[in-house]
C-alpha positions in Angstrom: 85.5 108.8 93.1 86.8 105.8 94.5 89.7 104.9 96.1 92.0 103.5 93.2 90.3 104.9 90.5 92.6 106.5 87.2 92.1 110.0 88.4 94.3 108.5 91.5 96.7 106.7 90.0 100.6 107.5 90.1 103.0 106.5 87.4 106.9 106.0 88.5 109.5 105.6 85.8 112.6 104.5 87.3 116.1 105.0 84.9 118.4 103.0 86.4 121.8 101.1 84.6 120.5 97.5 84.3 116.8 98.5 83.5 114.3 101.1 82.4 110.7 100.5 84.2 107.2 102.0 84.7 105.3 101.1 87.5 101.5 102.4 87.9 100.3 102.4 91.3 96.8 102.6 92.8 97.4 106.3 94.0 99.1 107.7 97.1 98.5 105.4 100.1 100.0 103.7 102.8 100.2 100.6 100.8 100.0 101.0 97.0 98.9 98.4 95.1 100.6 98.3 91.5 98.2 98.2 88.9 100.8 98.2 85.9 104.5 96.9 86.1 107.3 96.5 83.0 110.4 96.4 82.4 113.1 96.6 79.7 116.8 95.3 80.2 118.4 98.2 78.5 122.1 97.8 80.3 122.6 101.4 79.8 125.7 101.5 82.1 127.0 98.3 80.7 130.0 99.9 79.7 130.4 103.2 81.9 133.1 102.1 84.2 135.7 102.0 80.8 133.9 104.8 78.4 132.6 107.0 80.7 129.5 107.0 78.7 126.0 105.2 78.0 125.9 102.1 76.3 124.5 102.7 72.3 122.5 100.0 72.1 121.0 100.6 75.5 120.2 104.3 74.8 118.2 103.3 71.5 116.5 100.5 73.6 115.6 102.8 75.9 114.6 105.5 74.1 112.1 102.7 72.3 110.7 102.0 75.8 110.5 105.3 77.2 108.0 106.1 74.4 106.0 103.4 75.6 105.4 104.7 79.0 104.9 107.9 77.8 101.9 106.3 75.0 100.3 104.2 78.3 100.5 106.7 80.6 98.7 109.5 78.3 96.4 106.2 77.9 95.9 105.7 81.1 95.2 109.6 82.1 97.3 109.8 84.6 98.4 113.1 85.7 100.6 112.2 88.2 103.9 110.8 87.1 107.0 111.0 89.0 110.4 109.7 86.8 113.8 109.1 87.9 117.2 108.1 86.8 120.1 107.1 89.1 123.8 105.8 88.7 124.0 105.5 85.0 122.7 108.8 84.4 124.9 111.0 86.8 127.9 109.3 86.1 128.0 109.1 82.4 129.4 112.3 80.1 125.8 112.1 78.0 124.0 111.4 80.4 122.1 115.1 80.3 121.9 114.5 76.5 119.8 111.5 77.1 117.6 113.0 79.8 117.2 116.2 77.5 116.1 113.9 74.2 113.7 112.4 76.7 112.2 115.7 77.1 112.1 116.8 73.5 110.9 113.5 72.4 108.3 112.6 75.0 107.9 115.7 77.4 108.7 113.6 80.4 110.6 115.7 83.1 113.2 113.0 84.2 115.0 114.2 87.5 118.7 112.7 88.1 119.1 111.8 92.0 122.4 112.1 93.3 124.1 108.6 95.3 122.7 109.9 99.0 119.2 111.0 97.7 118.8 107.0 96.1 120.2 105.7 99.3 117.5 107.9 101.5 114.7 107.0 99.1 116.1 103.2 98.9 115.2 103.1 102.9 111.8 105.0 102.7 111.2 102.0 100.2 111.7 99.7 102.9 110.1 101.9 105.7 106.6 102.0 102.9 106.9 97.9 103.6 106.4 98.1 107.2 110.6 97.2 107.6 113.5 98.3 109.0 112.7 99.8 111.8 116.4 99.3 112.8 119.0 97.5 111.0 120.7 98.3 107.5 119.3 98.6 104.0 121.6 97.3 101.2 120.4 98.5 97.3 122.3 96.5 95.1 122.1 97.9 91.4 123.6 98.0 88.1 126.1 101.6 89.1 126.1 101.1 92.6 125.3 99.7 96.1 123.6 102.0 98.7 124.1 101.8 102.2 121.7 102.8 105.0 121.7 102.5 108.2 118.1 103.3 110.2 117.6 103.4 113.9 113.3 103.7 115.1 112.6 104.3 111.6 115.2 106.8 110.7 117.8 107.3 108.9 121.0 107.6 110.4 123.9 107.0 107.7 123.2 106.9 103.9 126.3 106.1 101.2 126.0 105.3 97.5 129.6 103.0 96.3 130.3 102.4 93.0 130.4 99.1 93.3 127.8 97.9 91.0 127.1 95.0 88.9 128.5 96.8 85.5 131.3 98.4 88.0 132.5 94.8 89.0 132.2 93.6 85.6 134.7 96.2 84.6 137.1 95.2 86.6 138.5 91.3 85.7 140.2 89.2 88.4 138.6 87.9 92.2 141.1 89.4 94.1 141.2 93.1 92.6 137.2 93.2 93.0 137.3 92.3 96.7 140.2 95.1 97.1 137.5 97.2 95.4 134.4 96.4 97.6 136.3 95.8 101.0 138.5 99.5 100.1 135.2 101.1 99.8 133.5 100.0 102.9 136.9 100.7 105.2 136.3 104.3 104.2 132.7 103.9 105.8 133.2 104.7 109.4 129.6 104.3 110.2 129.9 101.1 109.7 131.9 99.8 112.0 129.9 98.8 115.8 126.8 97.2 113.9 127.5 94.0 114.3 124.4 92.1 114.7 122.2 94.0 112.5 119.2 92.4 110.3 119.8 93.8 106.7 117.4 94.3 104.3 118.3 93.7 101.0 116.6 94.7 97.5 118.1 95.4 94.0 117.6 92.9 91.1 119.9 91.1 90.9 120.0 90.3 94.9 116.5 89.2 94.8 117.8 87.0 92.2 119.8 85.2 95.0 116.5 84.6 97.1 115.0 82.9 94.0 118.1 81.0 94.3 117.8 80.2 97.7 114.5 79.1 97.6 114.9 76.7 95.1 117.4 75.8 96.9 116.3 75.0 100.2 112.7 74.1 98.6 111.4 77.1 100.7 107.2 76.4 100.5 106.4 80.1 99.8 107.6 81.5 96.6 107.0 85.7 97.2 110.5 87.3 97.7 109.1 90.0 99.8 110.0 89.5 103.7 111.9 86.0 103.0 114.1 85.8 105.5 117.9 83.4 106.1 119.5 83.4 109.3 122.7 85.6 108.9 125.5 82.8 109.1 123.6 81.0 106.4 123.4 83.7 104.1 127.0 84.9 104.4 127.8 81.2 103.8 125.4 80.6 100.2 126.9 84.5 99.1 130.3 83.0 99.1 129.4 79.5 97.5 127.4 81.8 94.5 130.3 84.1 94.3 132.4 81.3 93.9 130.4 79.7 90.6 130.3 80.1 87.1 126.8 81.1 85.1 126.9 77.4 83.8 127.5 76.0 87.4 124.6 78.3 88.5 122.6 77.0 86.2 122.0 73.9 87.0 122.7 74.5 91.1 119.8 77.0 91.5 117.3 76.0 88.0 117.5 79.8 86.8 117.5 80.9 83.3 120.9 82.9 82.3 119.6 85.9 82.0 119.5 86.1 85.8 122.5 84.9 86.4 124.9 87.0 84.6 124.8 89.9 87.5 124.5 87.2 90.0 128.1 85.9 91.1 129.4 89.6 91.5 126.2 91.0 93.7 127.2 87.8 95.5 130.6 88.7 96.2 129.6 92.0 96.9 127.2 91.0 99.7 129.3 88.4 101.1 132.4 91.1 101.6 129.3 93.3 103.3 128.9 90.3 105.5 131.9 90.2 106.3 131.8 93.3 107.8 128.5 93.3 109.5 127.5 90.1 110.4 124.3 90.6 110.2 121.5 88.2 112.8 119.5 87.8 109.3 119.1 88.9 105.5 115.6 90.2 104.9 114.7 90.9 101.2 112.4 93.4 100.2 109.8 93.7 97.5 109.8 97.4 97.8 112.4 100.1 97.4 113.4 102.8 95.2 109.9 103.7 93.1 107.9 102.8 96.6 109.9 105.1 98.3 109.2 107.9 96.1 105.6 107.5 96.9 106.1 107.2 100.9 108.3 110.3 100.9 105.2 112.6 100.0 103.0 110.8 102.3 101.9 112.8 105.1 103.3 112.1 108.6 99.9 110.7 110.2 99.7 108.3 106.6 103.1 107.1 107.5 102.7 106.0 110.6 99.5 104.0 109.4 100.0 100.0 109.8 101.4 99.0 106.7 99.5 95.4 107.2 96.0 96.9 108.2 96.5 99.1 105.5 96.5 97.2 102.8 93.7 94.7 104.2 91.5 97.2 104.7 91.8 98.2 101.0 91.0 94.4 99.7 88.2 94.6 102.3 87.1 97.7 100.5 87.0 95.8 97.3 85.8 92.0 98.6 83.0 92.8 101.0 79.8 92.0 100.0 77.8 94.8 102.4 80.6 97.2 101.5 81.2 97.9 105.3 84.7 97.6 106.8 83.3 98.7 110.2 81.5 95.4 109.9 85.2 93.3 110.1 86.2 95.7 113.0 82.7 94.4 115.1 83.8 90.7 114.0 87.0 91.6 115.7 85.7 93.1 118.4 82.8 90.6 119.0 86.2 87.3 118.4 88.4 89.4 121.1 87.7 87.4 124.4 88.9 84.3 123.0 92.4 85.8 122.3 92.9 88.1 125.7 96.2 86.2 125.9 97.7 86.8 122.7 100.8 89.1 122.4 100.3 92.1 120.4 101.9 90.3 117.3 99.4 88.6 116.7 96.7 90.6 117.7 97.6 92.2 114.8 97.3 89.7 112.2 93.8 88.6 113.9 92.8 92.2 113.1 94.3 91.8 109.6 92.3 88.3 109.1 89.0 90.0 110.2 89.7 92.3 107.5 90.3 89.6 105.0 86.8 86.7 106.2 84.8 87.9 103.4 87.3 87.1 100.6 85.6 84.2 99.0 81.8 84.9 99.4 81.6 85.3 95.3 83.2 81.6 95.2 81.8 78.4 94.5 81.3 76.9 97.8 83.4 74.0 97.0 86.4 76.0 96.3 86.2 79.1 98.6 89.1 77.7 100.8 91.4 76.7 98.7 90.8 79.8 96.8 90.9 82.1 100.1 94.2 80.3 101.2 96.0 80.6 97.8 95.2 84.1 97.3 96.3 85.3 100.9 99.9 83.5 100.3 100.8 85.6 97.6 98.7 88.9 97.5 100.6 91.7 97.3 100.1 93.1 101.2 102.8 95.1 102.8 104.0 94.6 105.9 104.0 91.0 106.4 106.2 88.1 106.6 106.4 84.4 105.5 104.6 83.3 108.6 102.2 85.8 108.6 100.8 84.9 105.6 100.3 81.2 106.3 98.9 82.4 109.5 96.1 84.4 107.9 96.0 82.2 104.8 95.2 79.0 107.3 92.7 81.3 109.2 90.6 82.0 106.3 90.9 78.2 104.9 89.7 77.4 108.6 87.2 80.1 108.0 85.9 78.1 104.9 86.0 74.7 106.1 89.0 73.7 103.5 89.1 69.9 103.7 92.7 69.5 101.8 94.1 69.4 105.1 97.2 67.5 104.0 98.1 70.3 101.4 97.8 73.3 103.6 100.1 71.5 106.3 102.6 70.6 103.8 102.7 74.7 103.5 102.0 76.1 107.0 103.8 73.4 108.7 107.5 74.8 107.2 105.9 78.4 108.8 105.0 78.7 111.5 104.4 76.4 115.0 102.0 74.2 116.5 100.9 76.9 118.5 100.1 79.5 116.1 98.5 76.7 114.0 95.8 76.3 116.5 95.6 80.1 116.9 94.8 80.4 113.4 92.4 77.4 113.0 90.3 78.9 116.5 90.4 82.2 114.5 89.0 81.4 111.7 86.2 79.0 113.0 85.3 82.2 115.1 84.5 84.0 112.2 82.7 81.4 110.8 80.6 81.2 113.7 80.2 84.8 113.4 79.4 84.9 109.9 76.1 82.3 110.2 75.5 83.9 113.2 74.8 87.2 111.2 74.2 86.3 108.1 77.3 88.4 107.1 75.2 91.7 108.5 78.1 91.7 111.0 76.3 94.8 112.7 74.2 92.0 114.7 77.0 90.5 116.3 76.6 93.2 119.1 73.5 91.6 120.3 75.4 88.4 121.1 78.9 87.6 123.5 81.6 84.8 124.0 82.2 83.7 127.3 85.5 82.4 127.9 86.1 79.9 130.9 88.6 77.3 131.7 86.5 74.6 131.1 83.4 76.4 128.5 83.1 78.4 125.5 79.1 79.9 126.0 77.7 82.1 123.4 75.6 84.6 125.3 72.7 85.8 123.4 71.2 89.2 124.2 67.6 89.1 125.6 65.7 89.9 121.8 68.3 88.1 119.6 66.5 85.4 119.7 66.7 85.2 115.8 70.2 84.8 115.9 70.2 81.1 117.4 69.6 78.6 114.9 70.7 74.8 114.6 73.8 75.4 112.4 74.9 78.6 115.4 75.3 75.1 117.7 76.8 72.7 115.4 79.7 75.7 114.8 80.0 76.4 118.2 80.5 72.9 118.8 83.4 72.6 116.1 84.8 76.1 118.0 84.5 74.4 121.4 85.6 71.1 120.1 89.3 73.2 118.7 89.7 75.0 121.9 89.3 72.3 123.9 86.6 73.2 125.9 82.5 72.4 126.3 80.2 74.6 124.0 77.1 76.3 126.0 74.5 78.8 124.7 72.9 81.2 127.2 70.3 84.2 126.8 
């Protein structure tokens, strides 16, 4: 059966204080694509930190919502479901009462994962995304922010505070909650000497603050995933949200209140971090928690896939229209000499573009580029940042001929440089060449060569391939030529 099909597919129900959630996934990969998400704000550990136990109204909303995911995922067929619960659930008095009613009601084996297992699965989350090779991880939650730090992919120090939205909450005046927070990280000595650090940062209501930010500083890209704000900055806007009222947030960053309520106190919380670690930058990440869970059962060889090629190759899987992936590795291949130069960087994203030149073939001609460059912004790969996608989203709008050329720099010009915009442009006028070359039977492209000289760019045609040259081969070798700056030649 094919890759993604139901018999694949991987439910996650994540319990956590602020929210109850099931996320389906596309099955166990090295970049799992979610086929389902919800969510219900339940506040279950809205008042734990001064009864000691759940929140009524959260259990019964729950309880309602629980019964849901266990209706889609009998639905669905999907046989295997991994469910967790975190800081609400260990900490409160009924919490076992709740995880057992679960059971009875629903037959769903919830498993309760202590502060240090959340923290370690919290970084895996990050590591699934192609992060953190080095840094540390912040998971800012409803019970409690975990702490990791990771050297070369590895986790060296894991903590789990209770210094959580509903925590902070509890406790009523500025000053005592920064005793709190700053009391807690003096007893972390790990801490101390990582000065310097990028930290990656995921939780709700912190990726609430990058929406902020955003709208803010009118950031072009709207996917939270890999944004990224120099360190000084982002210690600077933590302490000016900290320092606001919901309706002062309201109107500074155009959010509704809903997502505001948690947002002053993760603010203050991450600021007091900052304090401490001063890190180079703040790196949000899409993934965490529930994608960890999945990365931890991976295989050792599946981890240390590409997180980027990875998920490209599965939407070439799904996009081509020959069905052969080993057709975008020859297109690659055949593109290489005009990129000898390149650092390995973005080698990489040419590899992932390759991967991605047949995304629009089912499209009216007229829209293909626009249509290729939209998608590639926000689709849901792993492992890339901001500038990475406008890099391969200009690509395949060069690939298409988009003529909106005023619209796309408007995006890609706040993105990435001159440089990389030419890079991306030559790229994906290469593959258009190679595509009318071909025919989109990219197996033919090994009877044909590009030359690269200082002054010429020759296509070399392989004695017998004469079937491959063709008026409209010249004209795109001329636009080629024309973008690298050099004369176009063909030779057999």
């Amino acid at each position: 059966m094919p890759e993604g099909t139901t018999k694949d597919y991987v439910a996650v129900i994540d319990i956590g204080s602020n929210a109850v959630r099931l996320v389906v996934y596309d099955g166990l990969n090295r970049a799992p694509f979610k086929i389902h998400n919800e969510r219900t704000q339940c506040h279950l550990g809205k008042h734990l930190a001064t009864t000691g136990k759940l929140n009524p109204e959260g259990i019964t909303a729950a309880l309602d919502s629980i019964g849901r995911y266990a209706g889609l995922i009998r639905a669905m067929k999907i046989k295997q479901v991994r469910a967790v619960a975190t800081a609400a659930m260990r900490d409160a008095a009924d919490g076992a009462a709740f995880i057992k009613k679960v059971k009875d009601d629903f037959g769903l084996e919830i498993r309760i994962i202590e502060g240090e297992e959340e923290a370690r699965l919290a970084a895996h989350g990050v590591m699934m995304n192609g992060l953190g090779a080095q840094g540390v991880i912040g998971d800012y939650g409803g019970g409690s922010l975990e702490l990791i730090v990771i050297e070369n992919d590895i986790v060296r120090h894991k903590a789990s505070l209770p210094l959580g939205a509903h925590r902070l909450h509890a406790i009523k005046t500025r000053d005592a909650r920064v005793k709190a927070i700053d009391d807690h990280l003096a007893a972390l000595p790990f801490l101390q000497n990582l000065t310097g650090k990028d930290f990656y940062a995921m939780g709700g209501a912190w990726r609430s603050m990058a929406r902020a930010h955003m709208h803010m500083v009118k950031h072009p890209l709207h996917v939270l995933d890999h944004y990224t704000v120099e360190g000084k900055k982002a210690a600077e806007f933590a302490e000016l949200i900290s320092n606001q009222s919901v309706a002062s947030l309201q109107k500074t960053v155009g959010m509704m209140e809903k997502r505001l309520h948690d947002m002053g106190v993760a603010a203050l919380a991450m600021h007091r971090v900052f304090e401490v670690l001063k890190p180079s930058r703040l790196i949000f990440s899409g993934t965490g928690l529930r994608e960890g869970m999945l990365y931890d059962v991976l295989s050792p060889d599946t981890q240390k896939e590409d997180a980027l090629i990875a998920s490209c190759r599965k939407v070439a899987r799904q996009v081509s229209r020959f069905g052969d992936v080993e057709g975008f590795t020859a297109l690659s291949r055949w593109m290489s000499p005009l990129f000898a130069k390149e650092d390995a960087k973005t080698q990489r994203l040419l590899q992932a573009g390759c991967l991605l030149s047949d995304i629009s073939w089912f499209e009216h001609e007229d829209y293909q580029a626009r249509h290729a460059f939209e998608r590639i912004l926000v689709m849901p790969f792993y492992g890339i940042d901001h500038p990475g996608r406008a890099f391969l989203a200009l690509m395949q709008y060069a690939r298409y001929m988009g003529d909106d050329a005023e619209t796309v720099h408007n995006i890609t010009a706040k993105l990435i440089d001159e440089k990389m915009t030419m890079t991306a442009v030559v790229a994906g006028l290469a593959q258009r060449m190679g595509y009318l070359l071909t025919g989109g039977a990219l197996s033919l492209l090994k009877d044909s060569s590009l030359v690269v000289t200082p002054q010429k760019l020759t296509l070399k045609l392989d004695p017998g391939s004469h079937m491959l040259n063709a008026e409209v081969i010249g004209r795109s070798l001329d636009r080629l030529a024309q973008a690298m700056g050099k004369e176009a030649g063909i030779a057999s």
